[in-house]
Biotite code that builds the C-alpha atoms (Angstrom):
import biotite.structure as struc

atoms = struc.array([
    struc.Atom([14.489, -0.196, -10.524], chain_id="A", res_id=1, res_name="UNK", atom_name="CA", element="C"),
    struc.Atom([12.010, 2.831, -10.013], chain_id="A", res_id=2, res_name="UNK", atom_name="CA", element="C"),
    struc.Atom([9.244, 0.886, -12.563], chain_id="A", res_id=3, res_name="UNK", atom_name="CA", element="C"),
    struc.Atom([10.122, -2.369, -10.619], chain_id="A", res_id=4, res_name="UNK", atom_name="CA", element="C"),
    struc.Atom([9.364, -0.389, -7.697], chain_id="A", res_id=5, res_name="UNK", atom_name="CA", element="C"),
    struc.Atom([6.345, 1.149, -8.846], chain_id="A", res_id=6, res_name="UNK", atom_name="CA", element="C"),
    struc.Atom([4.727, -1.425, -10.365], chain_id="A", res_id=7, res_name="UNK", atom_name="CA", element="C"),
    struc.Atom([5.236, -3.810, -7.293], chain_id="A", res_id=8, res_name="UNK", atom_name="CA", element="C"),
    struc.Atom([3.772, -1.976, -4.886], chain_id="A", res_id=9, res_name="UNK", atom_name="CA", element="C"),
    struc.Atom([1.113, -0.449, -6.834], chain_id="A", res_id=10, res_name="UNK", atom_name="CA", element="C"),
    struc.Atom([0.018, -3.957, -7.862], chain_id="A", res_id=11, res_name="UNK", atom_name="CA", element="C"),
    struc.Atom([0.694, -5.645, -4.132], chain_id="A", res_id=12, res_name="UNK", atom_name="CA", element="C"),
    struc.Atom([-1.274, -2.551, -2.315], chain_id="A", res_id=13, res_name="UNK", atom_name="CA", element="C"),
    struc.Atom([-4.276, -3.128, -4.931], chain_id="A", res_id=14, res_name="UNK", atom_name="CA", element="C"),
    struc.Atom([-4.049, -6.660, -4.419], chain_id="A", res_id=15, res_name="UNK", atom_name="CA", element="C"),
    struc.Atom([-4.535, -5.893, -0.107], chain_id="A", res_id=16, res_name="UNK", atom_name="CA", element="C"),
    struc.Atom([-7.167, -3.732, -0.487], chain_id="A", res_id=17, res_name="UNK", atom_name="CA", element="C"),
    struc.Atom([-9.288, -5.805, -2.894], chain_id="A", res_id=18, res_name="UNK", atom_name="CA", element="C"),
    struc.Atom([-8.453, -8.717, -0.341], chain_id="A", res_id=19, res_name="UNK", atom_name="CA", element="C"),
    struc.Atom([-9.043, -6.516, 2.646], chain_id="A", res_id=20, res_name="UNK", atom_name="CA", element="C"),
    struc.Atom([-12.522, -5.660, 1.124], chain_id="A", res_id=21, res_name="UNK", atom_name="CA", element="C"),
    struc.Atom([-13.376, -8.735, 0.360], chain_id="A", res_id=22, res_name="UNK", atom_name="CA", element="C"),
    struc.Atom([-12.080, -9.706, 3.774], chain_id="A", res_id=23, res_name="UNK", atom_name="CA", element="C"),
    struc.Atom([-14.384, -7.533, 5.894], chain_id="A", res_id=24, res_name="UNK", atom_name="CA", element="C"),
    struc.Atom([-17.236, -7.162, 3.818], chain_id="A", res_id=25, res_name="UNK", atom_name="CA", element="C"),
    struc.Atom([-18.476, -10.566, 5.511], chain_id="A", res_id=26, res_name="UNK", atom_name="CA", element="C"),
    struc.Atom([-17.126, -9.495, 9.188], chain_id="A", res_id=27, res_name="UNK", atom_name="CA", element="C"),
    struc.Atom([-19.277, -8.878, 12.102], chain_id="A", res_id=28, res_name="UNK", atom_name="CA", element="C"),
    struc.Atom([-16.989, -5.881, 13.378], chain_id="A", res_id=29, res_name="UNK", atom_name="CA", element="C"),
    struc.Atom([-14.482, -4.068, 12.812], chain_id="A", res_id=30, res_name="UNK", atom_name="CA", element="C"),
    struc.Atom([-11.248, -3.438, 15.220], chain_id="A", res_id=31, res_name="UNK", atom_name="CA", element="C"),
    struc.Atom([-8.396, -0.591, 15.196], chain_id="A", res_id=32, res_name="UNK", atom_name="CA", element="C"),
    struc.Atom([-6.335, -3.344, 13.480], chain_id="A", res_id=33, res_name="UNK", atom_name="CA", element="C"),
    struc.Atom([-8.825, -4.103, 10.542], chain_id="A", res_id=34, res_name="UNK", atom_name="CA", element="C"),
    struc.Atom([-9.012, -0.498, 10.287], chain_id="A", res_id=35, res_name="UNK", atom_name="CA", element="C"),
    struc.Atom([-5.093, -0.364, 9.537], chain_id="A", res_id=36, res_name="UNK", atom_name="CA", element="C"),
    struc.Atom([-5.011, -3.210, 7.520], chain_id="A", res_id=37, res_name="UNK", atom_name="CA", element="C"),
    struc.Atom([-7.898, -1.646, 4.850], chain_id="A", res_id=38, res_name="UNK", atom_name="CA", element="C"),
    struc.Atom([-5.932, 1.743, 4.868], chain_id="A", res_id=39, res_name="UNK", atom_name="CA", element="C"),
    struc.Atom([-2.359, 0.574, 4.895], chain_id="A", res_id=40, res_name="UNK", atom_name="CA", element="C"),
    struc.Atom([-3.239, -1.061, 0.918], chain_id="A", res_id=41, res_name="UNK", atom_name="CA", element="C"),
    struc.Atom([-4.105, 3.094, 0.091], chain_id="A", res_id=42, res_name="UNK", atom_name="CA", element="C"),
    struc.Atom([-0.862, 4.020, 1.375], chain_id="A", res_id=43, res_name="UNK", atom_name="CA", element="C"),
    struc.Atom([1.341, 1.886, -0.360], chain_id="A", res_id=44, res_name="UNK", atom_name="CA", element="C"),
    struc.Atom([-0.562, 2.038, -4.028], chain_id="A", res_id=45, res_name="UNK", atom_name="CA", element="C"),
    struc.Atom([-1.332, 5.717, -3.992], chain_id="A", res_id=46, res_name="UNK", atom_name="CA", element="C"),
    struc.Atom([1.973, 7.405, -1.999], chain_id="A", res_id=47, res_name="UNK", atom_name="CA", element="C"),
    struc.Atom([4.560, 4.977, -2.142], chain_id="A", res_id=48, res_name="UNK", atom_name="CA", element="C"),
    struc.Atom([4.221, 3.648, -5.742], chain_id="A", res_id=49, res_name="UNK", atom_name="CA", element="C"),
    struc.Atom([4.669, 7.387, -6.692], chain_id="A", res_id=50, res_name="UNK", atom_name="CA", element="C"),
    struc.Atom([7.275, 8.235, -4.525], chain_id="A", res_id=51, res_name="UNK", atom_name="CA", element="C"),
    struc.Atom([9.251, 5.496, -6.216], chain_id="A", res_id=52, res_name="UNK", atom_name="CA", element="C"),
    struc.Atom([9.781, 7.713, -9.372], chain_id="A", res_id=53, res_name="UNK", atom_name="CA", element="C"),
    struc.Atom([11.282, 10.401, -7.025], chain_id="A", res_id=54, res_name="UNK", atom_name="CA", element="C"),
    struc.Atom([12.570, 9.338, -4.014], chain_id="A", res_id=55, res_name="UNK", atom_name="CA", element="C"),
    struc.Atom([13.267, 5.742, -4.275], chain_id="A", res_id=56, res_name="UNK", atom_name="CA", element="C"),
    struc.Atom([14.794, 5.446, -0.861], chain_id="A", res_id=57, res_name="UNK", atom_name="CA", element="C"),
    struc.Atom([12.374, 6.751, 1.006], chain_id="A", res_id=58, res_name="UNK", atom_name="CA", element="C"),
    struc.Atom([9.707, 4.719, -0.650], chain_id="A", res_id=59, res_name="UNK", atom_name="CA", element="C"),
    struc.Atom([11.134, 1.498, 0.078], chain_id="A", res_id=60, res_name="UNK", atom_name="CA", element="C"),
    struc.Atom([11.855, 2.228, 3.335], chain_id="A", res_id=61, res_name="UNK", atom_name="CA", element="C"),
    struc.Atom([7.731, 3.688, 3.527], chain_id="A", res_id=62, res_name="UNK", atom_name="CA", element="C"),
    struc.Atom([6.539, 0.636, 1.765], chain_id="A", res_id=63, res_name="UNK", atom_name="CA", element="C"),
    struc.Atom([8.669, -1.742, 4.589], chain_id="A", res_id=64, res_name="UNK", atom_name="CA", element="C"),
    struc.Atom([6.212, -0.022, 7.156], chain_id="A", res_id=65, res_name="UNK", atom_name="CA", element="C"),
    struc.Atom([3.750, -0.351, 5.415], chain_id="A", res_id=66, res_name="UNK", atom_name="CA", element="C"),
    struc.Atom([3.187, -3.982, 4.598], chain_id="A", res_id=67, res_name="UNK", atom_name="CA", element="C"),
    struc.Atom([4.898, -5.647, 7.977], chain_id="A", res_id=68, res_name="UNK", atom_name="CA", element="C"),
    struc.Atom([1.560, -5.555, 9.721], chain_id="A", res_id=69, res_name="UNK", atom_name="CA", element="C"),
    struc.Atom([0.218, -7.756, 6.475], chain_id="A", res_id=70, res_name="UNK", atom_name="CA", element="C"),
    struc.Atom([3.610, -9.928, 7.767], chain_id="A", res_id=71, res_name="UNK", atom_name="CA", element="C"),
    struc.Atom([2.835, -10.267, 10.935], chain_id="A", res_id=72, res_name="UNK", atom_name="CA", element="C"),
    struc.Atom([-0.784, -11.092, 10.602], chain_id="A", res_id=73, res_name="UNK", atom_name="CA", element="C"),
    struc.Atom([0.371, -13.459, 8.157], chain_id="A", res_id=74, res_name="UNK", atom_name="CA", element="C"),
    struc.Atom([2.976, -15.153, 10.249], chain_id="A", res_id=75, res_name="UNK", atom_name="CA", element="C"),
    struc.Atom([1.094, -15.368, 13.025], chain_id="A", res_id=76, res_name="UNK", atom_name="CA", element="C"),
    struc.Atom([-2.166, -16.971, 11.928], chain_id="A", res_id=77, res_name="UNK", atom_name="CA", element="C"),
    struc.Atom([0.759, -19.224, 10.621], chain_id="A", res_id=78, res_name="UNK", atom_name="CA", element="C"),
    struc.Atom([0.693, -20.762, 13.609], chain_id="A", res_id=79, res_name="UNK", atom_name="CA", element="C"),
    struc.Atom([-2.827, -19.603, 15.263], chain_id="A", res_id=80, res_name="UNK", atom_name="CA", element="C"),
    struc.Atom([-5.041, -20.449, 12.722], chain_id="A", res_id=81, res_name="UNK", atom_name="CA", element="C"),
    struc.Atom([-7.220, -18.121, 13.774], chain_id="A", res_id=82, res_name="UNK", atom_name="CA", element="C"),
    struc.Atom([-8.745, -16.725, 10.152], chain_id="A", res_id=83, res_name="UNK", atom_name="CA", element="C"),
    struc.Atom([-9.911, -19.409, 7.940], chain_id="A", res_id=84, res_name="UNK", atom_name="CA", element="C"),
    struc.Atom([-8.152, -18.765, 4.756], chain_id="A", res_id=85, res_name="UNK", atom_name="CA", element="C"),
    struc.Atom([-4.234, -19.648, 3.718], chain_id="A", res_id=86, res_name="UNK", atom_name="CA", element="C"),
    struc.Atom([-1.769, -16.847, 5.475], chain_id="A", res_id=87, res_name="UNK", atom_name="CA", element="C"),
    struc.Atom([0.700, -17.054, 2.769], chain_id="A", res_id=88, res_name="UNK", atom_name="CA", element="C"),
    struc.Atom([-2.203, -14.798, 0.740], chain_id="A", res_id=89, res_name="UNK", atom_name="CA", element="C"),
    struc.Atom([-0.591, -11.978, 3.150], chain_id="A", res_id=90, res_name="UNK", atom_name="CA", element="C"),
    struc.Atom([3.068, -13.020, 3.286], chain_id="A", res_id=91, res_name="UNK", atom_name="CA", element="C"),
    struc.Atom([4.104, -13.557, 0.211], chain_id="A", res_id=92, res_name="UNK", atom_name="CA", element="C"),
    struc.Atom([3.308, -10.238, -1.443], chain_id="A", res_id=93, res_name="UNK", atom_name="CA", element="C"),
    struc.Atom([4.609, -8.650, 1.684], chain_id="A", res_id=94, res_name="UNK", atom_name="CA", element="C"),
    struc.Atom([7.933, -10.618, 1.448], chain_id="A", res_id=95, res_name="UNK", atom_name="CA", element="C"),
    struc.Atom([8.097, -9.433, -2.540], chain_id="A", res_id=96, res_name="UNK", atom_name="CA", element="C"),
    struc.Atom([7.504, -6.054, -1.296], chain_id="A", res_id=97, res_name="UNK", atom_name="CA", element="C"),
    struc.Atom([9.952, -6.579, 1.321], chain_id="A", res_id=98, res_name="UNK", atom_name="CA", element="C"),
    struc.Atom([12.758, -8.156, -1.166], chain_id="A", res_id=99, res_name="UNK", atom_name="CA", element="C"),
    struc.Atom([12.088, -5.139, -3.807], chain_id="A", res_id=100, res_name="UNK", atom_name="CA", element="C"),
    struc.Atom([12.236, -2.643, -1.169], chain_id="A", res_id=101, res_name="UNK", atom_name="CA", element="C"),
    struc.Atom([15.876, -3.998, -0.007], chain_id="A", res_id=102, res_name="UNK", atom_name="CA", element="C"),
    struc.Atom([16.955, -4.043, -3.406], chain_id="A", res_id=103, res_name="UNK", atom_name="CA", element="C"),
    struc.Atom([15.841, -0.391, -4.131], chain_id="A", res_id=104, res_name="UNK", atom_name="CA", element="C"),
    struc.Atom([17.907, 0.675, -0.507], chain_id="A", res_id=105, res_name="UNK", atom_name="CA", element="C"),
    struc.Atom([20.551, -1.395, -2.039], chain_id="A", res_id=106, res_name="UNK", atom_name="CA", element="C"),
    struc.Atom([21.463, -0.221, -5.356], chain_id="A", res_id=107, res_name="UNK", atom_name="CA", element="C"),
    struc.Atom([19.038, 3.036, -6.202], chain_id="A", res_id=108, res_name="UNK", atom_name="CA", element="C"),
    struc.Atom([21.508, 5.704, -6.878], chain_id="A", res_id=109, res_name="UNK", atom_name="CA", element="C"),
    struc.Atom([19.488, 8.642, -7.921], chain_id="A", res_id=110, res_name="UNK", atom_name="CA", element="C"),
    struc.Atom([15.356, 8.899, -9.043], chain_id="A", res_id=111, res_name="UNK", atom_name="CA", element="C"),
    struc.Atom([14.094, 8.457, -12.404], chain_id="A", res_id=112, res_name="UNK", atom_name="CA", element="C"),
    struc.Atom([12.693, 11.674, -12.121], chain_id="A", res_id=113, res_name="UNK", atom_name="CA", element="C"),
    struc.Atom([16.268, 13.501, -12.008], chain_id="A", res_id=114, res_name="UNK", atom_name="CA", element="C"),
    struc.Atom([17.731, 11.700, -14.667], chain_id="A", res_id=115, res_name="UNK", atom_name="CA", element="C"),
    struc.Atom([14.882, 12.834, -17.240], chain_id="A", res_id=116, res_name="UNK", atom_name="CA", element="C"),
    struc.Atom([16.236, 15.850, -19.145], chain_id="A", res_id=117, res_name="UNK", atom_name="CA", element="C"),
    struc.Atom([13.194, 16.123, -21.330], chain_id="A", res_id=118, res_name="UNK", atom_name="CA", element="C"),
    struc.Atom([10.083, 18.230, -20.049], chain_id="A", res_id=119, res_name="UNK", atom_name="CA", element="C"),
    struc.Atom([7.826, 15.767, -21.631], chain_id="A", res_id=120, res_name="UNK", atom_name="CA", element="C"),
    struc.Atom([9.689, 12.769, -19.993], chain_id="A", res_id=121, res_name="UNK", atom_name="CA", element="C"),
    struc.Atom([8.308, 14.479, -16.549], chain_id="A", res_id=122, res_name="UNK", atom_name="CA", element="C"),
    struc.Atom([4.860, 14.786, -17.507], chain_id="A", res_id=123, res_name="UNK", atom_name="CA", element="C"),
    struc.Atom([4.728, 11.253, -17.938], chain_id="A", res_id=124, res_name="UNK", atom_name="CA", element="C"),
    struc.Atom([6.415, 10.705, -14.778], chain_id="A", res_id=125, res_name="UNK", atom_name="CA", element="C"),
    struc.Atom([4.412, 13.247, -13.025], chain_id="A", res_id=126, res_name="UNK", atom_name="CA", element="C"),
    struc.Atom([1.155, 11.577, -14.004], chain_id="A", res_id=127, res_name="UNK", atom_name="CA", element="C"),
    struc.Atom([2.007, 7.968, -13.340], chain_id="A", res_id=128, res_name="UNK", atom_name="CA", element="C"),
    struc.Atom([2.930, 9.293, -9.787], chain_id="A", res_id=129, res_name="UNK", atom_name="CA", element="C"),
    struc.Atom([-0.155, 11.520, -9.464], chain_id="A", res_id=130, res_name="UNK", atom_name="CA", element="C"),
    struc.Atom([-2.954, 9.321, -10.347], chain_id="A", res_id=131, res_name="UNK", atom_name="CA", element="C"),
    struc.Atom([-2.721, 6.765, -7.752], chain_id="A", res_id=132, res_name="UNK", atom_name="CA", element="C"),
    struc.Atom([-1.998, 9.242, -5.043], chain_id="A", res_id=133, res_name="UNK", atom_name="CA", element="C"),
    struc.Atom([-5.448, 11.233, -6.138], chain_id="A", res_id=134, res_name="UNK", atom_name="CA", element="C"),
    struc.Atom([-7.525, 7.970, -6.294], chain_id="A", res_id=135, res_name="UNK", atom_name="CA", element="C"),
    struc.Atom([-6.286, 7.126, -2.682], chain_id="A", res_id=136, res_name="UNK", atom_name="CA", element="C"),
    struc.Atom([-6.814, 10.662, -1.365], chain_id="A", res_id=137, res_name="UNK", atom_name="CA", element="C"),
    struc.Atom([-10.285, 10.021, -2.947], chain_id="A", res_id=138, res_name="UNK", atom_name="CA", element="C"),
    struc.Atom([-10.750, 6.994, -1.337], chain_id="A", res_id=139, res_name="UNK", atom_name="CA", element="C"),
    struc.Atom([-9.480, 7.936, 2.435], chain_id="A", res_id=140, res_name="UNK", atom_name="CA", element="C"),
    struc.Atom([-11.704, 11.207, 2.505], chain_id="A", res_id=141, res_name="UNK", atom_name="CA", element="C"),
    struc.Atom([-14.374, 9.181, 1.342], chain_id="A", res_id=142, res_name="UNK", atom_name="CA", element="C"),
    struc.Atom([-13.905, 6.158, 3.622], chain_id="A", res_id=143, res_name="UNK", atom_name="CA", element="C"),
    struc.Atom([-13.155, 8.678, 6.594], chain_id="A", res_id=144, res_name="UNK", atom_name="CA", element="C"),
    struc.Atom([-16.496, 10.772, 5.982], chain_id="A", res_id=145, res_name="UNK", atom_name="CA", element="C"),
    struc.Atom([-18.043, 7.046, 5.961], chain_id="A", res_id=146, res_name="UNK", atom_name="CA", element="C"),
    struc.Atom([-16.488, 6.329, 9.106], chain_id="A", res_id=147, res_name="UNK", atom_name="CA", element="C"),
    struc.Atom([-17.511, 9.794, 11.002], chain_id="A", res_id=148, res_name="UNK", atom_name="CA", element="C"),
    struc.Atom([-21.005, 9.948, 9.685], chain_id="A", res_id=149, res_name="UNK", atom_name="CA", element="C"),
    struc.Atom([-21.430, 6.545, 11.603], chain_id="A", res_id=150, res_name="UNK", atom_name="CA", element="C"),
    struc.Atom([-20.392, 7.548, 14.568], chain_id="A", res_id=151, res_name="UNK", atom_name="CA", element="C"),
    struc.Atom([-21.892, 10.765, 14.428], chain_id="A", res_id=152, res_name="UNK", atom_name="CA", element="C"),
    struc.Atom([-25.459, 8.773, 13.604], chain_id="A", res_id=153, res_name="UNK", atom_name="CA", element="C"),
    struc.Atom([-24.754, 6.088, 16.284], chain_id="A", res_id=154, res_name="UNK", atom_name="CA", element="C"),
    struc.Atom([-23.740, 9.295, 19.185], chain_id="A", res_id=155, res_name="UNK", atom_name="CA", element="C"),
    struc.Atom([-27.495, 10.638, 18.582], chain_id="A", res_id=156, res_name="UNK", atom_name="CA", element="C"),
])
């Protein structure tokens, strides 16, 4: 269940933030909500794919959160229209994340990470779970310092 869980919403938070780039790369502005919706993807493929492997509770519960505003956007240009491109793009990964998430609160007894007994089993672990988290923490600094350099150029 922890690879199902890692692999789902490593793969569904990539897929959001390539969409979310894509997204507002053609955009006139930006609002708070755009904002959350091109950092929630670096969330849930750098810090909740890893926790998977050692808390796999708390990640799906994390990974809910994280991927109801993608839900709710999707769901309600449902019925708005307002964004010209087909909402089930947002709620269908979302409900997969969803519907994995349940399952891990459902049935995930203990981490994968405590049931390895070799040292080398933990490395492996221990990398799969680092190396998304580090290429997210690279890419919020980086997109943060983007961010405040802006304002601080638009303030003078």
């Amino acid at each position: 269940m922890a690879v199902a869980q890692y692999l789902i919403y490593f793969l569904v938070g990539a897929f959001f933030l390539f969409m979310m780039a894509a997204f507002f790369s053609v955009a006139a502005g930006v609002s708070f909500l755009g904002l959350v919706l091109v950092f929630l993807p670096l969330f849930l493929a750098g810090y909740a794919s890893g926790l998977s492997f050692f808390y796999p509770r708390v990640a799906a519960v994390a990974s809910i959160v994280l991927v109801l505003p993608y839900f709710g956007v999707g769901i309600y240009d449902t019925f708005a229209g307002a964004v010209g491109y087909n909402p089930t793009v947002m709620i269908v990964p979302a409900s997969v994340v969803i519907l994995v998430s349940v399952f891990a609160l459902l049935w995930s007894k203990t981490s994968l990470w405590s049931r390895q007994e070799q040292t080398f089993s933990k490395v492996i672990i221990w990398i799969f779970a680092v190396l998304p988290a580090l290429l997210a923490t690279f890419m919020l600094a980086s997109s943060l310092i983007r961010i405040g350099s802006a304002f601080l150029r638009r303030a003078t």
